[in-house]
N, C-alpha and C positions, 0 to 999 in steps of 0.2 A: 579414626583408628590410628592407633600409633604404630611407629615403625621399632621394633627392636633390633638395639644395636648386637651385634655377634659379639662382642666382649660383656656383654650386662647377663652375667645367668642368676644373676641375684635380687631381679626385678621382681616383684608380685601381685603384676600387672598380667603376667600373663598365667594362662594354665597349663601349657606345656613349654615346659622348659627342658633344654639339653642339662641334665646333670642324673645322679646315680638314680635320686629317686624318681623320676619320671622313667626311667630307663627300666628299673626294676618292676614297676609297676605296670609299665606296658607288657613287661615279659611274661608276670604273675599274670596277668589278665589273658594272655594269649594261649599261654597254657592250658589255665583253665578250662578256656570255650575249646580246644583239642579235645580235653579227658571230657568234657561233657557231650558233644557231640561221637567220641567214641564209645563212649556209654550207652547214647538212644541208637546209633546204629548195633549193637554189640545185643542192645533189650529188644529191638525189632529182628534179629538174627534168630534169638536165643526163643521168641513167640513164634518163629515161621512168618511172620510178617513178609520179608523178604525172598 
């Protein structure tokens, strides 16, 4: 396994790199499972489930 250097963000070697689009793309992804998990609790709220 290789070591990456902290100046190389331009390798594509790896799959998470420090730069906007991994950045953004973590955030989109985080979000999402937020609104989705507030959703099935909000649809088990709204059935009495809870």
């Amino acid at each position: 396994m290789q070591v990456r250097d902290k100046e190389d963000d331009q390798s594509e070697d790896y799959i998470l790199q420090k730069n906007k689009k991994t950045k953004f793309g973590a955030t989109f992804i985080a979000i999402v499972i937020v609104i989705i998990i507030a959703a099935v609790a909000m649809t088990g709220v709204y059935f009495d489930y809870w």
